[in-house]
LUMKOL-467228 format. One record per residue (C-alpha): x, y negated, z negated. Coordinates in nm, 3 decimals, padded with zeros to 5 digits. Each point is the difference from the previous one (the first is absolute). Example, Ala and Ser with C-alpha at 12.3 -4.5 7.8 and 13.67 -1.06 7.14 Angstrom:
+---------+---------+---------+
:       x :       y :       z :
+---------+---------+---------+
:  01.230 :  00.450 : -00.780 :
:  00.137 : -00.344 :  00.066 :
+---------+---------+---------+
This chain:
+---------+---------+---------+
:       x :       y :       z :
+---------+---------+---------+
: -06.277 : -01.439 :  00.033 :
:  00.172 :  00.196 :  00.290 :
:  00.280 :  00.166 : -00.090 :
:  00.266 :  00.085 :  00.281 :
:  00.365 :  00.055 : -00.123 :
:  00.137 :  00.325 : -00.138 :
:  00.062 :  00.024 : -00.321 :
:  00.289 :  00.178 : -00.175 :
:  00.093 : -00.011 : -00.405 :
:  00.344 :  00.003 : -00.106 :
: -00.006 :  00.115 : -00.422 :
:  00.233 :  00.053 : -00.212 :
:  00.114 :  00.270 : -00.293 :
:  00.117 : -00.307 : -00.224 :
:  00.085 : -00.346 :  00.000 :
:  00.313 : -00.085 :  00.202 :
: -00.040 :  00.334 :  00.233 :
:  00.039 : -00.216 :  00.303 :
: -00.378 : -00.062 :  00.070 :
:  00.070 : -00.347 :  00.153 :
:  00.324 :  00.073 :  00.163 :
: -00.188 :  00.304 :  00.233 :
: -00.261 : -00.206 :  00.026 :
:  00.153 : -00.305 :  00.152 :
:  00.219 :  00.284 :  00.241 :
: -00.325 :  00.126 :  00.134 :
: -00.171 : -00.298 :  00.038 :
:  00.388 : -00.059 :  00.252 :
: -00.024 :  00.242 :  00.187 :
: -00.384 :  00.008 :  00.092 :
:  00.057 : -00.355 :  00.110 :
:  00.333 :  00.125 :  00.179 :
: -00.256 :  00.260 :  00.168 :
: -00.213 : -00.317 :  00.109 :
: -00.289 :  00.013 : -00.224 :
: -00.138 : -00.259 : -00.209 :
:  00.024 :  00.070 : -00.360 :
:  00.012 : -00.169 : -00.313 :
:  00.045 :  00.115 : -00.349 :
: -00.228 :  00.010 : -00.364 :
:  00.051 :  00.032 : -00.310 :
: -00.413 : -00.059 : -00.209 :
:  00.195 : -00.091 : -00.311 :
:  00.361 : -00.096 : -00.085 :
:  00.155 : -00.100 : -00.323 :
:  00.320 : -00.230 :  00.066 :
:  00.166 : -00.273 : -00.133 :
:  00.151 : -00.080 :  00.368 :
: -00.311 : -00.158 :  00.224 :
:  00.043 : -00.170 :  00.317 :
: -00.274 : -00.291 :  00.141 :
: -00.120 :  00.012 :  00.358 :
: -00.089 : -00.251 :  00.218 :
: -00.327 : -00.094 : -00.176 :
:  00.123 :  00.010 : -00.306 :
: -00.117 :  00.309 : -00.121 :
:  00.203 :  00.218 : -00.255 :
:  00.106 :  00.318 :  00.119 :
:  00.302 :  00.293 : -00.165 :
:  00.294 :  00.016 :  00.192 :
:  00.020 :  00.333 :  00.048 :
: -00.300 : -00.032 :  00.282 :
:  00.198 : -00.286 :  00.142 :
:  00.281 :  00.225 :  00.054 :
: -00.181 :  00.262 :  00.151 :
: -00.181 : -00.254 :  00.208 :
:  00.357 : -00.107 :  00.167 :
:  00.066 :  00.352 :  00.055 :
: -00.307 : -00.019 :  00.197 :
:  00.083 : -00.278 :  00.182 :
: -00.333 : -00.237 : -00.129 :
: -00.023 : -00.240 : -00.218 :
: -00.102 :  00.065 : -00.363 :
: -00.343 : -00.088 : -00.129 :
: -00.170 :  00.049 : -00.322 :
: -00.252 :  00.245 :  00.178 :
:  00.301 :  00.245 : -00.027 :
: -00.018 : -00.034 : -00.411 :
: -00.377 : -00.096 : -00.102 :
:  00.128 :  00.053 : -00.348 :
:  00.338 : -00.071 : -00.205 :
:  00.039 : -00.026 : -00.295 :
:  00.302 : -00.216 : -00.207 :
:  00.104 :  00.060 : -00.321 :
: -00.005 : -00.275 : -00.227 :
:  00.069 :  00.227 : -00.322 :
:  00.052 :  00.402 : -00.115 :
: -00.393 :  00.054 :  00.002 :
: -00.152 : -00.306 :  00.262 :
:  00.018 : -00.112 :  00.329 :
: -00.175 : -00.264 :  00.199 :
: -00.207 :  00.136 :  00.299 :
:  00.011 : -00.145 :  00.315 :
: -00.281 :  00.133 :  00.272 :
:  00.034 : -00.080 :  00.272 :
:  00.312 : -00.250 :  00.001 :
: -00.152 : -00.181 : -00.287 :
:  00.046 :  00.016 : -00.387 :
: -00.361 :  00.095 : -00.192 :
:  00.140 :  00.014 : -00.316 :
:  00.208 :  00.199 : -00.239 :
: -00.126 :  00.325 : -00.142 :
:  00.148 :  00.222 : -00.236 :
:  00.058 :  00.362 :  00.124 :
: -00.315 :  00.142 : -00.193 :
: -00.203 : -00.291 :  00.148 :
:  00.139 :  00.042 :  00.335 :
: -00.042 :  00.387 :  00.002 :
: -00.378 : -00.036 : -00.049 :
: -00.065 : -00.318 :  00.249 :
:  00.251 :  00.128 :  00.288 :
: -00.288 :  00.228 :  00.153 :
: -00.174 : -00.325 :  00.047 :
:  00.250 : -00.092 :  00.255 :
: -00.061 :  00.307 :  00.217 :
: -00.215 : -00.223 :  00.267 :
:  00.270 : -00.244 :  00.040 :
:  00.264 :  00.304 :  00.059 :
: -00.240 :  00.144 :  00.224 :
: -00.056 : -00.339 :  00.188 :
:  00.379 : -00.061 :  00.037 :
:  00.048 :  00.355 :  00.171 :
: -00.271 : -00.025 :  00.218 :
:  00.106 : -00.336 :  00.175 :
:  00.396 :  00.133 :  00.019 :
: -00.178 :  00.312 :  00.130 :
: -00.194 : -00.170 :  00.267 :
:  00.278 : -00.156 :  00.153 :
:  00.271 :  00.282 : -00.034 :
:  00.102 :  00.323 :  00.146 :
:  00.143 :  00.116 : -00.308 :
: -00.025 : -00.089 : -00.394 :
:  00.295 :  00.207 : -00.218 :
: -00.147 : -00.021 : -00.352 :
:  00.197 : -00.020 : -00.282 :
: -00.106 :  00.113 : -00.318 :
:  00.169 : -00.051 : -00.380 :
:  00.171 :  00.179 : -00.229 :
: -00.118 :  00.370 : -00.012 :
: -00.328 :  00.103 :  00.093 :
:  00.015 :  00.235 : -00.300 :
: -00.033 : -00.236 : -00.243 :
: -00.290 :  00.202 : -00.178 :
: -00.109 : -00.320 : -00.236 :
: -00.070 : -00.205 :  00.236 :
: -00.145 :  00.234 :  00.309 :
: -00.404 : -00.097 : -00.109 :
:  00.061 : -00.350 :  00.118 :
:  00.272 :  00.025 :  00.268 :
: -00.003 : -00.253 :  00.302 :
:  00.371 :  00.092 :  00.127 :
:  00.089 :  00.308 : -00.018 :
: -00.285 :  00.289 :  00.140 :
: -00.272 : -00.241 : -00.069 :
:  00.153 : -00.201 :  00.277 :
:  00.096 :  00.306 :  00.202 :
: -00.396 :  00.112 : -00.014 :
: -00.141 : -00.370 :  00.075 :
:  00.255 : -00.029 :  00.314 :
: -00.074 :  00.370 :  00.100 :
:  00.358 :  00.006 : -00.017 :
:  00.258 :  00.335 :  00.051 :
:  00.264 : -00.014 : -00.251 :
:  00.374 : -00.005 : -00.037 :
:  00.125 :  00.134 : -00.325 :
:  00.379 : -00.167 : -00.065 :
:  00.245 :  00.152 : -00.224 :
:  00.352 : -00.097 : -00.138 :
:  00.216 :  00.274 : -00.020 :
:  00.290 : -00.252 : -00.138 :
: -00.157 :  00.014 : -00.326 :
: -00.053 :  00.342 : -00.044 :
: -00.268 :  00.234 : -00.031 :
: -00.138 : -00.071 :  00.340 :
: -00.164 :  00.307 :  00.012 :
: -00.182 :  00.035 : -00.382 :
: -00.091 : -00.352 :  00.107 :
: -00.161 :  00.098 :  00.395 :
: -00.158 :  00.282 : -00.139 :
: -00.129 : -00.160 : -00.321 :
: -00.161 : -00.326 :  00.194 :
: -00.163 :  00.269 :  00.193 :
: -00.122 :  00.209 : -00.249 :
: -00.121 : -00.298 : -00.196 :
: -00.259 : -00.133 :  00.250 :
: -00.341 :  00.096 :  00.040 :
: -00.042 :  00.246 :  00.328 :
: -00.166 : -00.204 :  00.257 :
:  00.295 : -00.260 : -00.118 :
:  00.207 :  00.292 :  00.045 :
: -00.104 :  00.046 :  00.352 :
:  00.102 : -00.329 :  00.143 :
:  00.326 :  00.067 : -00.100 :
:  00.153 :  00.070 :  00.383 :
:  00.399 : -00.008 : -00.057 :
:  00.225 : -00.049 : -00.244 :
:  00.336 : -00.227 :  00.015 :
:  00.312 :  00.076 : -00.197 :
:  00.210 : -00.302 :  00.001 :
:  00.344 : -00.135 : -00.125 :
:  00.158 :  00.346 :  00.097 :
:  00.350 :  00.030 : -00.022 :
:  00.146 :  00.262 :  00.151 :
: -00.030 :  00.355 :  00.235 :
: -00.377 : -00.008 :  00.085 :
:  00.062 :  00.387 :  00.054 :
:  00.047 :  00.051 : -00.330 :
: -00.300 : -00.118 : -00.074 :
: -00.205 :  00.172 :  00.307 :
: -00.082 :  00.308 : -00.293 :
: -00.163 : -00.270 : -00.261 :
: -00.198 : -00.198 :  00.239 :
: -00.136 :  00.311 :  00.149 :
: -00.118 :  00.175 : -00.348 :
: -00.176 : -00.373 : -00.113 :
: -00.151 :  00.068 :  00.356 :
: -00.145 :  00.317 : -00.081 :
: -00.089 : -00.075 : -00.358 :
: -00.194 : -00.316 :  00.082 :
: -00.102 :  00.056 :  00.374 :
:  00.090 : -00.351 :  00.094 :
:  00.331 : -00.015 :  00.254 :
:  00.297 : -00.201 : -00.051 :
: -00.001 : -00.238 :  00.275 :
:  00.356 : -00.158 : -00.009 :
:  00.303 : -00.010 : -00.264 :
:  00.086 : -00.369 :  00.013 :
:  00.360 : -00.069 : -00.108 :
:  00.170 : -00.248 : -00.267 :
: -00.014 : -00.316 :  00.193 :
:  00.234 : -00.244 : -00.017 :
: -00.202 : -00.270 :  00.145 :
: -00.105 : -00.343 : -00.109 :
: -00.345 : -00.034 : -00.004 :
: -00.205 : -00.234 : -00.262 :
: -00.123 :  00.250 : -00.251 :
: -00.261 : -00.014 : -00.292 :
:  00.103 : -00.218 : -00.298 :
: -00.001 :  00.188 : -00.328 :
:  00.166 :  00.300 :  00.104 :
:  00.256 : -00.197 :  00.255 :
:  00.357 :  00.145 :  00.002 :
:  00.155 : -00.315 :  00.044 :
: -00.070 : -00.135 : -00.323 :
:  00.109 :  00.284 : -00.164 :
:  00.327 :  00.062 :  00.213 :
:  00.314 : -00.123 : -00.161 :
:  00.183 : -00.187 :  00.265 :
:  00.359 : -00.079 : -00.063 :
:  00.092 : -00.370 :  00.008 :
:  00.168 : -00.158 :  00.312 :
:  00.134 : -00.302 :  00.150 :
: -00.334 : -00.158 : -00.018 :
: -00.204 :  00.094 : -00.299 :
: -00.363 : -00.127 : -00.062 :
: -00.180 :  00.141 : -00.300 :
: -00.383 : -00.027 :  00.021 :
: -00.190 :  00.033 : -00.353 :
: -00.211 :  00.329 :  00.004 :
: -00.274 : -00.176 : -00.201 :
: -00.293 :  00.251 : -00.102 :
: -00.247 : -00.123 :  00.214 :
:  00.223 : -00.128 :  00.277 :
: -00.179 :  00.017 :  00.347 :
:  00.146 : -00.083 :  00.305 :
:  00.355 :  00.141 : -00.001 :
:  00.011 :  00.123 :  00.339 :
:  00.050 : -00.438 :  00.048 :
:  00.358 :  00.125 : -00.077 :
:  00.036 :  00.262 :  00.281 :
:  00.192 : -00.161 :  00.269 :
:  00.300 : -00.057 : -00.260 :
:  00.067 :  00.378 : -00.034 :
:  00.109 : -00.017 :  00.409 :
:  00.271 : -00.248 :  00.013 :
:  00.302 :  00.131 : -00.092 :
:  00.164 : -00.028 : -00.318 :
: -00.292 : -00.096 : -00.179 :
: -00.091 :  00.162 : -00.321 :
: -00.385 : -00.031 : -00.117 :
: -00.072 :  00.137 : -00.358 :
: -00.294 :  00.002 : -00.206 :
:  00.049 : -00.030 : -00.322 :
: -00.206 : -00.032 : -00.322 :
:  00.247 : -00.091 : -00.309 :
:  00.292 : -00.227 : -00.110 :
:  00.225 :  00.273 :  00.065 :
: -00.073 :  00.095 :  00.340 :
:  00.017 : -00.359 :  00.130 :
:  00.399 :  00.027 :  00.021 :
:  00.094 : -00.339 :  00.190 :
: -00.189 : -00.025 :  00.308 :
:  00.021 : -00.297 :  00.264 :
: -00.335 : -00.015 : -00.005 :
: -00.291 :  00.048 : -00.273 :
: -00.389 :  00.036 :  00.184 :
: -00.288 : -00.019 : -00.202 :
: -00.230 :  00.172 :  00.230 :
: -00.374 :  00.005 :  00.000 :
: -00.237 :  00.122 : -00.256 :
: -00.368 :  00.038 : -00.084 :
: -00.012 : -00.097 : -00.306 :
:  00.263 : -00.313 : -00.027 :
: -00.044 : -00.090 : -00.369 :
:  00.047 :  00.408 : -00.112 :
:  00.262 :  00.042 :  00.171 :
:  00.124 : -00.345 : -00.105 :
:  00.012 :  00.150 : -00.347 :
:  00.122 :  00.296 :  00.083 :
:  00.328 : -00.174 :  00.106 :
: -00.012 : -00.209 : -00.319 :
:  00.009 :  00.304 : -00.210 :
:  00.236 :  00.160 :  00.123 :
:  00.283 : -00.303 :  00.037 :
: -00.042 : -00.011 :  00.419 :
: -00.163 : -00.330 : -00.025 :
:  00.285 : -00.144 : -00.184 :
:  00.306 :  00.188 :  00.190 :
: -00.195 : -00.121 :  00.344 :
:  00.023 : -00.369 : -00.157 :
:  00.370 :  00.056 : -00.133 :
:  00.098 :  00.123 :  00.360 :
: -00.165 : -00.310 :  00.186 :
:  00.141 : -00.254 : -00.201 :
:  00.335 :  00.220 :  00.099 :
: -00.053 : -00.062 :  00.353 :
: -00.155 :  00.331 :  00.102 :
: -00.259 : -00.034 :  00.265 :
: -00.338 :  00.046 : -00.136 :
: -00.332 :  00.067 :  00.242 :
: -00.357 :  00.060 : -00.104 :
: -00.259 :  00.136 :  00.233 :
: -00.354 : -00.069 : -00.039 :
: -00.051 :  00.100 : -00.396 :
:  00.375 : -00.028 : -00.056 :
: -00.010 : -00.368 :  00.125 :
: -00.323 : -00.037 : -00.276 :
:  00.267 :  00.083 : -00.257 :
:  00.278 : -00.198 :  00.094 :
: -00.235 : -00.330 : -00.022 :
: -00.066 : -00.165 : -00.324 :
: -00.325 :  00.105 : -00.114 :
: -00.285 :  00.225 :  00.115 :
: -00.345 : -00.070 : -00.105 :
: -00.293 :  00.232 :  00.051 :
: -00.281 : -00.180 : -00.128 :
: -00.229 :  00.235 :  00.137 :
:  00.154 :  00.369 : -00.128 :
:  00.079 :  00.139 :  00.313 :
:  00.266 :  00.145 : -00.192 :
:  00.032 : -00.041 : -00.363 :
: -00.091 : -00.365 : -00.033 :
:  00.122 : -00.276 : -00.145 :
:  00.353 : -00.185 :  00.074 :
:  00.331 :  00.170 :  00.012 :
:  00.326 : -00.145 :  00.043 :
:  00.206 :  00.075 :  00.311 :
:  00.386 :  00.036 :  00.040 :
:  00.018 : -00.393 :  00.105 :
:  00.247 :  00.055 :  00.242 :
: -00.221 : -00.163 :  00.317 :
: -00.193 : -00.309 : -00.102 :
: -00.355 :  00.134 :  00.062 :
: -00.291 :  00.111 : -00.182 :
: -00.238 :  00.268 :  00.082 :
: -00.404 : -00.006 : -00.038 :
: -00.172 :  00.328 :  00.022 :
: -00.341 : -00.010 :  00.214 :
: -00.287 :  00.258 :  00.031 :
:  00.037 :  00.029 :  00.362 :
:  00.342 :  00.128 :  00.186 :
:  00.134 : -00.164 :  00.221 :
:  00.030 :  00.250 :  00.287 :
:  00.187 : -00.092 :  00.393 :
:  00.219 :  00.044 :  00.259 :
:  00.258 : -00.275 :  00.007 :
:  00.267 : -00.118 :  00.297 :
:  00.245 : -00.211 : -00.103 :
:  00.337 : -00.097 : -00.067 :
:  00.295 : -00.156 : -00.253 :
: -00.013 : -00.386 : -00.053 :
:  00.257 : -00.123 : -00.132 :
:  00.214 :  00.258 : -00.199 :
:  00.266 : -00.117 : -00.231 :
:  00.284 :  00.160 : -00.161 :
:  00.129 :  00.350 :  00.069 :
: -00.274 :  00.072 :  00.220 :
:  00.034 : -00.316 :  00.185 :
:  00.025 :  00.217 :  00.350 :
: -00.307 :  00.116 : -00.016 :
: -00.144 : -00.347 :  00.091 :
: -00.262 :  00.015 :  00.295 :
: -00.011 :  00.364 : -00.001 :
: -00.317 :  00.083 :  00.076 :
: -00.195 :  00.319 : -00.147 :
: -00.335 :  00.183 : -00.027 :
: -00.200 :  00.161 : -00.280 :
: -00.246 :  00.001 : -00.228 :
: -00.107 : -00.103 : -00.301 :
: -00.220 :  00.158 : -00.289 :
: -00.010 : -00.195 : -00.336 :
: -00.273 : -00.145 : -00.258 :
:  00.202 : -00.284 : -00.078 :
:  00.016 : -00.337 :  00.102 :
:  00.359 : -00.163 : -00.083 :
:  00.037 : -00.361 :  00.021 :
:  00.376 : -00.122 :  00.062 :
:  00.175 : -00.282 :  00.139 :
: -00.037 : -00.049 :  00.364 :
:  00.341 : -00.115 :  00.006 :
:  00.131 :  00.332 : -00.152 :
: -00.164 :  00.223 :  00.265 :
:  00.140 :  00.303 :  00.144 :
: -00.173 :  00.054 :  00.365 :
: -00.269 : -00.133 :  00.159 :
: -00.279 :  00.224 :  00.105 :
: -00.376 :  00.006 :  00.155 :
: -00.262 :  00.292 :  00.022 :
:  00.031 :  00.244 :  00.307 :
: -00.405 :  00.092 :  00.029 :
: -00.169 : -00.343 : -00.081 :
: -00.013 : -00.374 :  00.031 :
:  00.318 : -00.162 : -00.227 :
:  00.237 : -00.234 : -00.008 :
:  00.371 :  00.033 : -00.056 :
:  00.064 : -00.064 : -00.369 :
:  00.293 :  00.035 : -00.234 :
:  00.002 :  00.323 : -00.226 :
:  00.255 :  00.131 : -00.250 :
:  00.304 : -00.166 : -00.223 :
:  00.338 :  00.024 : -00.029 :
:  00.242 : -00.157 : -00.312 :
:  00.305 : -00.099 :  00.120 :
:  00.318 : -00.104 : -00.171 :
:  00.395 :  00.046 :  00.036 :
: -00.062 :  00.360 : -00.159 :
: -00.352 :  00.095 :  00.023 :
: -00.179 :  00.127 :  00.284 :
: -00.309 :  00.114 : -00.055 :
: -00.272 :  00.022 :  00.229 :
: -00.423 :  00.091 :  00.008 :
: -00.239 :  00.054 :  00.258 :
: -00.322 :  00.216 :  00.014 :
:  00.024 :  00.169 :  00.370 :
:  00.067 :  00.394 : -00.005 :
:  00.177 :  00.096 :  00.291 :
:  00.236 : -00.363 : -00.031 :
:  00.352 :  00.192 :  00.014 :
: -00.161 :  00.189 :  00.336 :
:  00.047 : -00.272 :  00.260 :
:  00.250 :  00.054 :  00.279 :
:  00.380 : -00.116 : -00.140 :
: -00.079 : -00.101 : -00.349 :
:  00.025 :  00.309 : -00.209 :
:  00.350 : -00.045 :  00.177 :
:  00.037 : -00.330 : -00.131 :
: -00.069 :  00.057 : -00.323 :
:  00.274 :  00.264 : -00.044 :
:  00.232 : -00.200 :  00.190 :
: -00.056 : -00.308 : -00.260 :
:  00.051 :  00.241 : -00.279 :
:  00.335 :  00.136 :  00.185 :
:  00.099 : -00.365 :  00.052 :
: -00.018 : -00.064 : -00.361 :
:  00.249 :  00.217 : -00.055 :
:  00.226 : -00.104 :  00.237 :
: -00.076 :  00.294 :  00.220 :
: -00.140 :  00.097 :  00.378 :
: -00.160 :  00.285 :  00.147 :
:  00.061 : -00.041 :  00.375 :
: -00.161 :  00.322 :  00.073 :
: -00.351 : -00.122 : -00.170 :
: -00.284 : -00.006 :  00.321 :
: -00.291 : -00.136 :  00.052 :
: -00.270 :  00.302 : -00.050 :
: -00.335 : -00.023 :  00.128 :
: -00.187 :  00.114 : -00.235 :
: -00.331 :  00.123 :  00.206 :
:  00.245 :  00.198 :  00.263 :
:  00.134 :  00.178 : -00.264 :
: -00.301 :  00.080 : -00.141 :
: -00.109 :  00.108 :  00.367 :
:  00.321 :  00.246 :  00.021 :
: -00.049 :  00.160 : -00.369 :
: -00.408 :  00.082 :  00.098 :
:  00.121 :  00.160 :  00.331 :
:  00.276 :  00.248 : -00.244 :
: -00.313 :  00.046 : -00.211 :
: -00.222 :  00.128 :  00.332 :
:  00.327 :  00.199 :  00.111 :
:  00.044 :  00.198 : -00.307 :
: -00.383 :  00.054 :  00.021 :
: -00.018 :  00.184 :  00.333 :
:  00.331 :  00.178 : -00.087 :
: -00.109 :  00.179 : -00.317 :
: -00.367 : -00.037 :  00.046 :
: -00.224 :  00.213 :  00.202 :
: -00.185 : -00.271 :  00.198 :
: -00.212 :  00.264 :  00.263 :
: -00.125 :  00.091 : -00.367 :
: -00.091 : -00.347 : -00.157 :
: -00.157 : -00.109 :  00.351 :
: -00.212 :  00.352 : -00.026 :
: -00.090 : -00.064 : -00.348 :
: -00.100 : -00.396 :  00.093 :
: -00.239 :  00.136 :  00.281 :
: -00.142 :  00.268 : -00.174 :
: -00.098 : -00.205 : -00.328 :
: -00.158 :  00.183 : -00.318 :
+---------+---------+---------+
């Protein structure tokens, strides 16, 4: 294997430091500077995965940083992630595809096993790039788990990689937590260390010139660049993602998506927080539902838990109180699975058995052993009721489910064939339609993205009220993507010394 691109490790003090935000900015601006560069991350744990164009399963986070580069994601970038399907397992997928699930204890002494395919991944995304920014996870100080680390320093010394130390300073305690990372690694781990990175500052950077300069002199590592607090919208990492956490107040448009405990896939609900007007909440109880214009089940992996979960808690039967109401109700991917009739997994993908759904869409889901994995172009059949506008829309995006969910061809929502391999157009997806309800199912993430209909949708809810929002515009999603990256790569040559990450790149370890 010949190796060619530079290598260069961004780590963090703690989870949520800003690891894949810095990380995405670099991989901007190198490309900005005309190399080729792509990003990696050995092993990622997320709930929110993307599938490229062969169908492989990759995290999102790498997909972001590969449109900051300006190439298209593939699961070369992320040779491992790893989704949660409960407080102490997760299936593994390697390589885009699903091996199993493993507890944590089983998955802490097998994980070493995947070192060749890490190693395989890097070297062909090495081969054909100038430059690979590394991402690690977590903290690399995690003391308990250092003997069998493939992400943090492990990766750093199997990628010959110079390293990056990030640190939020929002939190508090950035410097107890620079110098204690530091002081917690072994010394040739030590060593690779070549800058540090405070980040989220808010503030006079003078005022902090005195502090960065004694954690300077107390650790021997520099600080390379005080990032500030940036307001910009870039896809971030699930579990620790401000937005659902961020109590937004409600506005002419209000759409409330279920924060489920295994929901995956929320960033399907993105393009809503740009138009105007538009509230987006996440909540998780009776109480914080309120009386939105919209209710979206979003998706999940693990349906039938989660399933419960809103059973217990009364969700299940406020979301079926509220539909037969007339608010709008729409299910994506494992959300659709619930609003059907029944789901059967005969084979204990999840926990076996049948469970009853919400009955809301007249389908019924079977779980299989294999997902169903691919890039889908399509657009809306025949729509009825509120959404009736959205008719012949067309739309692209993905799909990622182990269910197969038979419904009535005549009930379909869009109509839909694979991107990447042979297929015919076929009917997917249901919608149950009467003088007050309106609800609606399909499985493709990224559905709402297509140019004009996340517009639509809020106009129909608008409409309902007897309302209009003439200032509502079409957004194109990708350019706006395009624009926040570029504010990214701004803020990274303004507050980080570049001379000194391109002299640490071509120096190495």
């Amino acid at each position: 294997m010949i190796c060619v691109a530079k290598a260069i490790m961004v780590q963090g003090t703690m989870s949520n430091a800003g690891k894949s935000l810095v990380t995405a900015g670099l991989c901007r601006v190198f490309n900005q500077d005309g190399y080729k560069v792509a990003p990696f991350k050995s092993q990622n744990m997320a709930l929110n995965s993307f599938i490229t164009r062969n169908g492989a399963e990759m995290g999102r986070a790498q997909v972001v940083q590969a449109e900051a580069a300006n190439i298209e994601p593939s699961a070369l970038m992320n040779p491992i992630l790893l989704k949660p399907t409960s407080d102490s397992g997760s299936q593994v997928i390697v390589n885009g595809e699903a091996i199993g699930t493993m507890t944590a204890a089983e998955y802490f002494k097998f994980k070493t096993n995947l070192i060749p395919d890490i190693m395989k991944a890097y070297g062909q995304l090495s081969e054909s790039n100038d430059v690979i920014v590394i991402e690690g996870a977590g903290s690399p100080a995690e003391i308990n788990l250092k003997s069998q680390d493939i992400v943090n320093m492990g990766m750093a010394k199997m990628a010959k990689a110079p390293v990056l130390l990030v640190a939020d300073i929002d939190r508090g305690g950035v410097f107890a937590s620079i110098y204690g990372t530091l002081m917690l690694l072994e010394e040739d781990e030590r060593a690779m260390v070549k800058g540090i990175i405070v980040n989220k500052f808010r503030g006079d950077v003078d005022i902090l010139r005195p502090g960065l300069k004694m954690i300077e002199d107390k650790t021997g590592v520099p600080v390379v660049g005080v990032l500030p607090m940036l307001h910009v919208d870039i896809e971030d990492e699930d579990s620790l993602s401000e937005r659902l956490t961020t109590h937004t107040e409600v506005q002419a448009v209000d759409i409330a998506v279920i924060r489920i405990p295994r929901m995956s896939n929320y960033t399907d609900f993105n393009v809503f927080e740009l138009i105007p007007g538009v509230s987006l909440r996440y909540v998780q109880s009776v109480s914080e539902l309120k009386n939105p214009d919209m209710i979206v089940i979003p998706g999940t992996k693990n349906t039938i838990g989660d399933l419960k979960w809103m059973r217990q808690n009364g969700l299940e039967a406020e979301i079926m109180k509220r539909a037969h109401a007339g608010t709008v109700i729409f299910g994506i991917c494992g959300g659709y699975q619930m609003l059907g009739k029944n789901l059967s997994d005969p084979y204990g993908v999840e926990e076996g058995g049948d469970t009853a759904g919400l009955g809301l869409l007249d389908v019924e889901t079977i779980f299989a052993e294999k997902k169903r994995t691919i890039q889908v172009d399509g657009y809306f059949g025949e729509v009825k009721g509120i959404f009736s506008t959205l008719t012949g829309r067309s739309f692209y995006g993905y799909e990622i489910h182990s269910g197969i969910t038979n419904f009535d061809d005549g009930k379909s929502l869009t109509l839909m064939k694979p991107i990447h391999e042979a297929g015919e157009i076929s009917p997917e997806g249901s919608q149950n339609i009467s003088d007050i309800m309106n609800v609606y199912g399909t499985y493709v993430h990224g559905v709402f993205d297509g140019e004009g209909i996340a517009r639509l949708v809020v106009e129909a809810l608008l409409a309902k009220k007897g309302m209009k929002l003439d200032d509502i515009k079409t957004i194109n999603f990708n350019d706006y993507k395009k624009q926040q990256y570029d504010i990214l790569a701004n803020s990274v040559r303004e507050n980080i010394d570049m001379k000194k990450i391109y002299e640490i790149l071509e120096v190495g370890v």
